[in-house]
N, C-alpha and C positions, 0 to 999 in steps of 0.2 A: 504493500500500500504506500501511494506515495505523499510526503510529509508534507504538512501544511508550509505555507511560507509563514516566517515570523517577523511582525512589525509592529513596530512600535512608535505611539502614538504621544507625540511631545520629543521634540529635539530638543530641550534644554537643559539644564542639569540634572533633574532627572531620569529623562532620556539615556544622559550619557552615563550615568550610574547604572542604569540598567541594562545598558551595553555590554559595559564590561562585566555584570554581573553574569547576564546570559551566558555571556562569551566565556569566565570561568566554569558555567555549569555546562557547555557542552560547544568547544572549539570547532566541534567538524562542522554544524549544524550553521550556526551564525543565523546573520541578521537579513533581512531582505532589502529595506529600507526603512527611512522615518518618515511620518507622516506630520505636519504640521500646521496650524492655522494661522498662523504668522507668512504673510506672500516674501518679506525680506529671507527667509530661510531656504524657499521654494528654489532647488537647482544648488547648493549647496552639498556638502557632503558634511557631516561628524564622525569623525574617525574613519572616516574611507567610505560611510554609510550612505546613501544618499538620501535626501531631503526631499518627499514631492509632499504636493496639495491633496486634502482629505478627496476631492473628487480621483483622484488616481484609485480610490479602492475600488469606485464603480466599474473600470476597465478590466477587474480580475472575475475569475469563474467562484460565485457563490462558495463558503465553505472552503475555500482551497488554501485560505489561511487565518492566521490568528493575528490579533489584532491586541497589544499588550500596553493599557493606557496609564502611561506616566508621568501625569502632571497633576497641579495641585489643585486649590482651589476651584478651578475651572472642569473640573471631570462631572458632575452632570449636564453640562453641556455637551462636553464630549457623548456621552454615554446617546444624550438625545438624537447628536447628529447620527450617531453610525447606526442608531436605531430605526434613525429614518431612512440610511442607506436598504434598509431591508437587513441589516444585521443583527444575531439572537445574542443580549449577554449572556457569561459562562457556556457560550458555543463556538464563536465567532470572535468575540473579544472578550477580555478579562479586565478586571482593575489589579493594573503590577506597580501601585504606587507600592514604595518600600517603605513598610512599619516598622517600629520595633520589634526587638524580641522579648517576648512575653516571659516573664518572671518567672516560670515553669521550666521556662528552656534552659535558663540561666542559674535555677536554684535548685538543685537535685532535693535536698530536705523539706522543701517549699513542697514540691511536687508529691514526694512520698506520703508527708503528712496530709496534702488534700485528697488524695486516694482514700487515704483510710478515714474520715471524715464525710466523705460524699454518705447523704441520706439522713447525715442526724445535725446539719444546719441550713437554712435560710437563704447562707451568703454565697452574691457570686464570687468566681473566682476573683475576678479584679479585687472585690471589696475584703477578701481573702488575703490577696499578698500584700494589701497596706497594713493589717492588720498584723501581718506575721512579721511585717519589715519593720514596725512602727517598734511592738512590741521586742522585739530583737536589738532594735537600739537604744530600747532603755535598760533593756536588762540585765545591764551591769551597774546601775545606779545604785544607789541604798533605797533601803525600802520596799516591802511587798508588793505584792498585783493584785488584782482584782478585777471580777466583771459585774454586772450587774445585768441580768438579763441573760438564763444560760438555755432557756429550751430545750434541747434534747444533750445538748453536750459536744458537738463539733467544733463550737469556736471556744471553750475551754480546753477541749484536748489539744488545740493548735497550743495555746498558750502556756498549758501544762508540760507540754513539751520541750518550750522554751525557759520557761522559768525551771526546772525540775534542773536543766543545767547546770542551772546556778546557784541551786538550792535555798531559791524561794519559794515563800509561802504563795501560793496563787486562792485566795476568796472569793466564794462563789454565793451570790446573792439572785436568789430569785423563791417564787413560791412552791415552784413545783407542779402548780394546779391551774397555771391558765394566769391570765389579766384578771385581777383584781376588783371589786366591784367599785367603779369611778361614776363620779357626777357626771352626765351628759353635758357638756362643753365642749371644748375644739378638737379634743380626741376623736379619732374614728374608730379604733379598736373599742371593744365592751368587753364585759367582766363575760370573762368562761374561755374569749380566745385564747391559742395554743395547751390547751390545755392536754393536748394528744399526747402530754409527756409526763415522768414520774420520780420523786426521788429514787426509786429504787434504782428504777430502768438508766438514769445517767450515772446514781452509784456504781452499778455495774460497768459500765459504757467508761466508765474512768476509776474504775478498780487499780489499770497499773500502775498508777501514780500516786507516791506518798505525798507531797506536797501541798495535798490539796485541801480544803478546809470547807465546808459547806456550813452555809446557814440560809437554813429554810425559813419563810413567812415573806410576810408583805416589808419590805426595805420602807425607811430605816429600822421599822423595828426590831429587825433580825441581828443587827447590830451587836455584839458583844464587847466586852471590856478589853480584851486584849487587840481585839480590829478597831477598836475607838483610840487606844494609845498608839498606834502604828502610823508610820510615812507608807505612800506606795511612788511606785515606781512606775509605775504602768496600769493605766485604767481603760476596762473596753465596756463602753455604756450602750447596752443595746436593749433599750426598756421600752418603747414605743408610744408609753404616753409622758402626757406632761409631767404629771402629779411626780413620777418613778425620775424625771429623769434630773427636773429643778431641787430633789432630794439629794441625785447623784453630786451633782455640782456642789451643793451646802456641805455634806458631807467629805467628799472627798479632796476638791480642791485645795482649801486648807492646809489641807496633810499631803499633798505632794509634793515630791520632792522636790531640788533645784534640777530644773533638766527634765524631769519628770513629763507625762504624758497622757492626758487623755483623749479617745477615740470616741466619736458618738456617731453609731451607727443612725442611718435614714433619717439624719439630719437633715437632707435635700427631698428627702420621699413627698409626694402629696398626700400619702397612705397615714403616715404619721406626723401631722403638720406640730404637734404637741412637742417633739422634739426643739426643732428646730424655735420657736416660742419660748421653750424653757432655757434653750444655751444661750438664745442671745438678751432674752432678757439678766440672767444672773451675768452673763461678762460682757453689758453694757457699758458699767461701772470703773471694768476690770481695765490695767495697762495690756494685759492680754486677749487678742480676740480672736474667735476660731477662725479658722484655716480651711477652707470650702473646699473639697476634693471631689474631682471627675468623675466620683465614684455614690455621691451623695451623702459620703460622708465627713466629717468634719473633724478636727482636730486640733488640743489646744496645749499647749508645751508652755509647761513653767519655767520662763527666759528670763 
């Protein structure tokens, strides 16, 4: 069978990174031409490649090649044009802008530990590896960890994992039984959700770990005298409503360390507008304000 022709779509820096990328992944093969929408480039070559106008692809036989789009901003344009050429994406052309490498690829322990976690949390992977990277650079700090909000136990065993290195305490706050019964205000979750979970069942679920310390009931009451004397180092607040989370803040802030850290999960959510309400009203005040990440959550470092 014989081989599509390969082109690529954007002569400019991207283009030419992707040149040479192709070109490392398969030297015999090579490139056919570039395509571009810019007429100054038209008749040109980059790197020996030649330059025509997007109407050049109508001159070729349907199918008979692929079409690899590497620019930036401007790519659904692109996608529209060659759409109206009569061409199928992921058939005919692809999107070969070049991303990063995903945290997975680059963190062998990252990866191992979200295997063995898939089913008993919530969280995507993105919101995953800030959570494992976050917590990983504070935990050399003085002072315990902590979550507030453990649901079935996936994103305590990441964190059990990390601290248990270090031979810190990691405290686990939550009820066991579901959202708590709250006043109808900005909250959208109601008293009974997640409740699919169980002390036992995450006892279990984090059996291998000494490190770990649980206190059941509605926070703060669950509070004990020796997690009321303590600094932490590292806090992962993932309570969903208001009431839970403006606790977290009163609570814990205080007591962290210099350096220290805390993560507030679906801070950006519209699922849990309560969050996001409780952090920035309590670090209105504060010289510190959270830190809005791509991920919708949030995070606030004692500088």
């Amino acid at each position: 069978m014989k081989r599509q022709l390969r082109i690529i779509f954007g002569a400019g820096n991207k283009g030419r990174i992707l040149l040479r990328t192709l070109g490392k992944a398969d030297a015999v093969e090579g490139v056919h031409c570039f395509i571009d929408s810019d007429p100054a480039r038209w008749g040109s070559t980059v790197e020996g490649v030649p330059v025509r106008q997007p109407g050049y692809l109508l001159t070729l036989p349907l199918h008979s090649f692929k079409v690899f789009v590497a620019v930036g901003p401007g790519y659904p344009e692109v996608c529209d044009l060659l759409t109206g050429y009569g061409l199928t994406g992921d058939v005919d052309f692809v999107d070969a802008r070049i991303n990063p490498i995903s945290h997975v690829e680059i963190d062998d322990e990252f990866r191992r530990i979200r295997d063995l976690i898939r089913g008993y949390t919530l969280l995507s992977d993105d919101r995953l590896q800030h959570l494992h990277q976050f917590a990983r650079a504070a935990a050399h700090l003085p002072g315990e960890a902590a979550e507030v909000g453990v649901y079935r136990g996936g994103t305590a065993y990441l964190l059990a994992s990390i601290f248990s290195v270090q031979n810190k305490v990691l405290r686990l706050f939550d009820t066991f039984s579901g959202v708590p019964a709250i006043p109808a205000s900005i909250d959208i979750h109601r008293e009974g959700d997640f409740s699919d979970a169980s002390i036992a069942e995450v006892t279990k679920y984090l059996d291998g770990f000494a490190n770990i310390v649980f206190h059941v009931g509605i926070f703060p009451d669950s509070v004990t005298a020796d997690a009321d004397s303590n600094t932490y180092c590292f806090v992962h607040v993932d309570a969903d409503i208001y009431r839970s989370v403006i606790d977290s803040c009163i609570f814990f802030y205080p007591r962290l360390t210099p350096g220290g850290m805390m993560l507030f999960d679906d801070y950006g959510f519209p699922s849990c507008p309560g969050v996001r309400k409780a952090v920035d009203e309590y670090f209105a005040n504060k010289l510190q304000k959270p830190i809005y990440l791509p991920t919708g959550q949030a995070l606030i470092i004692n500088s």
